[in-house]
C-alpha positions in Angstrom: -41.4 -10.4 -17.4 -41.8 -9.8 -13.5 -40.8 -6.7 -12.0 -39.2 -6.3 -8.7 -41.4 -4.6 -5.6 -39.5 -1.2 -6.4 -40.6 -1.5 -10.2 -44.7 -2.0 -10.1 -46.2 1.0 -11.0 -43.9 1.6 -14.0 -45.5 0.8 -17.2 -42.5 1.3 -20.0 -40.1 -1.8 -21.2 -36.7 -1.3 -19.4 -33.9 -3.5 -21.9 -30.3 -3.7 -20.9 -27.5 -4.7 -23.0 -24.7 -6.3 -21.7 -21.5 -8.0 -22.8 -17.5 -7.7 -22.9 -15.8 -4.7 -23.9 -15.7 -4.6 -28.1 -18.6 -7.5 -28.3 -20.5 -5.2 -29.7 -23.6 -4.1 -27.8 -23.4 -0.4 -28.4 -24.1 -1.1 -32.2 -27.0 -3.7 -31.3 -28.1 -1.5 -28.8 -28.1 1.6 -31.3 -29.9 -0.7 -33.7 -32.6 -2.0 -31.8 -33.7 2.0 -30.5 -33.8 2.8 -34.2 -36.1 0.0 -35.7 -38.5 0.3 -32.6 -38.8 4.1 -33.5 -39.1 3.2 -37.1 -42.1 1.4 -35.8 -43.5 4.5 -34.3 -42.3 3.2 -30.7 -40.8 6.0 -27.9 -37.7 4.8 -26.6 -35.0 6.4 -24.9 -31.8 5.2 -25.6 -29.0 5.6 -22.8 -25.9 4.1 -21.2 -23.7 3.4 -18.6 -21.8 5.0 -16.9 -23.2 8.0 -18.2 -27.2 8.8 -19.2 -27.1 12.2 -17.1 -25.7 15.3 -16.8 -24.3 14.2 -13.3 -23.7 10.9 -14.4 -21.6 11.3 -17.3 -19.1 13.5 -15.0 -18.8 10.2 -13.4 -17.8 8.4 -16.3 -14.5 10.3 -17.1 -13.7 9.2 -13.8 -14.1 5.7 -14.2 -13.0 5.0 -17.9 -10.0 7.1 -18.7 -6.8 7.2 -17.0 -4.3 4.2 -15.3 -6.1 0.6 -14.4 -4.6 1.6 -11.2 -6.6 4.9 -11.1 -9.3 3.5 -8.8 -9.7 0.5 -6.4 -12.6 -1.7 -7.5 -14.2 -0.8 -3.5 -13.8 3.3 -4.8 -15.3 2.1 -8.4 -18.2 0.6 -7.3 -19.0 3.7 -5.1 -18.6 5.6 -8.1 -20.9 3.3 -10.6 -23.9 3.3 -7.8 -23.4 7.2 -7.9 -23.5 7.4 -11.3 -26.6 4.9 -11.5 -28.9 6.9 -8.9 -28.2 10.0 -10.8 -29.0 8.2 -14.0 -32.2 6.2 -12.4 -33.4 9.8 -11.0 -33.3 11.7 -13.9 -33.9 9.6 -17.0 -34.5 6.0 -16.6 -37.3 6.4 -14.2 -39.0 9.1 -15.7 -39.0 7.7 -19.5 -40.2 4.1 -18.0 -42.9 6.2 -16.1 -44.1 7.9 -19.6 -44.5 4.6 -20.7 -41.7 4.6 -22.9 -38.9 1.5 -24.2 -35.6 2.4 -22.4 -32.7 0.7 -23.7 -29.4 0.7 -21.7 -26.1 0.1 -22.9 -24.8 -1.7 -19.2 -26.6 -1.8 -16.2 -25.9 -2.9 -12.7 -24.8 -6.2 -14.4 -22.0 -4.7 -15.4 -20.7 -3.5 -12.0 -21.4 -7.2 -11.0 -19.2 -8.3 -13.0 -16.4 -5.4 -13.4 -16.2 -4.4 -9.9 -17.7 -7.2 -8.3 -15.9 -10.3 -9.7 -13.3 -9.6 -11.8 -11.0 -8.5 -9.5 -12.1 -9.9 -6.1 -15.4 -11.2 -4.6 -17.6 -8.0 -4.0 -20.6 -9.3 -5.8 -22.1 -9.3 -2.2 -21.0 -5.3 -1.9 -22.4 -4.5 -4.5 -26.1 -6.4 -4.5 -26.2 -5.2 -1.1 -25.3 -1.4 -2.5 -27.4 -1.8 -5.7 -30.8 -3.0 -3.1 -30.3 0.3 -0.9 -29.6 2.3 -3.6 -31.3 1.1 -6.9 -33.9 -1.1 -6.6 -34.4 -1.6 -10.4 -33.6 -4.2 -12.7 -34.5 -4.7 -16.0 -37.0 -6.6 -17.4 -35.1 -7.9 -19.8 -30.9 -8.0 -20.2 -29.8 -9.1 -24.0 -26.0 -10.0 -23.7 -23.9 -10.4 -27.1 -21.4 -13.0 -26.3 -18.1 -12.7 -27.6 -14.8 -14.9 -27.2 -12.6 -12.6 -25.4 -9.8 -12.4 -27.7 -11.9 -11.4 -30.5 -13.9 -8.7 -28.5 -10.2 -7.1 -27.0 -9.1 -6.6 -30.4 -11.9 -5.1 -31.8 -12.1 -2.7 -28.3 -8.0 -1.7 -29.0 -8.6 -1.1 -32.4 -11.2 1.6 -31.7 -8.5 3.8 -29.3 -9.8 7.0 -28.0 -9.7 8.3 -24.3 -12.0 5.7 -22.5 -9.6 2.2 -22.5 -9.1 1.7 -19.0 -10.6 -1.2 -18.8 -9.6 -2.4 -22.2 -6.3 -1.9 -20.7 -6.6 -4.5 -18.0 -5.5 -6.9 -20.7 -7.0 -10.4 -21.7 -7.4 -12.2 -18.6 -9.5 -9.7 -17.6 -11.8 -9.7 -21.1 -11.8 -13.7 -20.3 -13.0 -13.4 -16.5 -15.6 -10.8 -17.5 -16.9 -13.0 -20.0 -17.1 -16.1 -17.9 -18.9 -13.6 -14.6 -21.3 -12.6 -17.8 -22.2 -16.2 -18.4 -22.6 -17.3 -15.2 -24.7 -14.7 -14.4 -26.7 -15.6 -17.3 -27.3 -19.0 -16.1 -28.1 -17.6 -12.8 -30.5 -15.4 -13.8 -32.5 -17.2 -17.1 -36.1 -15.6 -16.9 -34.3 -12.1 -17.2 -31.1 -13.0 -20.0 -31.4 -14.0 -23.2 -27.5 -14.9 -24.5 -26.9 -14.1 -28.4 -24.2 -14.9 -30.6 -21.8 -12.1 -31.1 -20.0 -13.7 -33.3 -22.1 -13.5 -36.4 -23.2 -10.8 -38.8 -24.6 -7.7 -37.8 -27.7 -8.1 -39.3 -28.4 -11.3 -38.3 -27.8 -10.8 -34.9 -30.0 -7.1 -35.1 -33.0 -9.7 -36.4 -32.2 -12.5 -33.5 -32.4 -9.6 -30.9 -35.6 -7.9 -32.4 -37.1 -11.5 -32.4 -36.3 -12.2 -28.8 -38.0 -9.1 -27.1 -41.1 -9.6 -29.5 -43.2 -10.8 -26.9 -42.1 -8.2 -23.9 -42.9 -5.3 -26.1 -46.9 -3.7 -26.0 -48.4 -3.7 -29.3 -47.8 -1.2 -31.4 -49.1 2.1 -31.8 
């Protein structure tokens, strides 16, 4: 798994988890940080937007209120704030202790959210994401999901942060497609599971797919 110019020198196992809201990848990604430590692994489990102090400020912003709260320009301003803050104080620092960071969403996200979904600004934000980030992760697991299944599990869950659940359908089935495509794009860095089947199975398909990016054991 090749590392960008801005990565060398890091000597931890950055995983992202990616997907459409309600596929899933919280529970996968939850899963996967507890059988590595059962193994005696460090990892540092985290998310997006969110994963510092500063960060997480950020992500009240961005997830509650009306889908008309924010412009997708203003939002991805806000994501690549949240993500420095994030990369500063806890991504970079765990992969530099030689640890396994897992990341619920990445940049990948705000590729797809912000940059697709509701306009062409993938160039804005690649463009925002080199000056500002620099990272990407050695390895992006995305739990596919048909987008009618993955918005009714996300409604059923309520709470405050549904903004983006609240976008409706056609914006589930565009983010799902970006996620795909991007996928395709991208194939030495994603590996695309089935969301649709049971939980453990798809725990034991993930766990067999990073088997050969992770060191041995200790």
């Amino acid at each position: 798994m090749p590392r960008l110019p801005a990565e060398r020198g890091l000597t931890g196992l950055f995983l992202s988890f990616e997907g459409i809201d309600g596929s899933g990848k919280s529970t996968q990604a939850r899963r996967l940080a507890e059988s590595l430590r059962a193994e005696g692994r460090i990892v540092t489990l985290t998310r997006e937007p969110g994963g510092s102090a500063g960060a997480e400020e950020i992500r009240r912003l961005v997830l509650e209120g009306a889908t008309d709260r924010w412009s997708a320009e203003t939002e991805i301003l806000l994501f690549t704030a949240a993500r420095r803050d994030h990369l500063e104080k806890t991504i970079r620092p765990a992969l530099e202790r030689g640890e396994v960071v897992i990341c619920d969403r990445f940049a990948d996200s705000t590729r797809i959210f912000q940059g697709l979904t509701r306009g062409d600004l993938t160039d804005t934000v690649n463009r925002l994401h080199a000056l500002m980030i620099g990272i990407e992760p050695d390895l992006t697991i995305l739990i596919d999901l048909s987008p009618e299944t993955g918005l009714a599990r996300a409604t059923a869950r309520q709470g405050h942060e549904m903004r983006f659940e609240d976008m409706g359908l056609a914006f589930q089935t565009a983010a799902r497609n970006g996620f795909l495509a991007l996928a395709l794009a991208n194939p030495a860095r994603f590996r695309v599971i089935d969301g649709d089947a049971e939980p453990d199975q798809i725990a034991a398909r993930i766990r067999q797919t990073i088997a050969a990016g992770l060191p041995p054991s200790p």
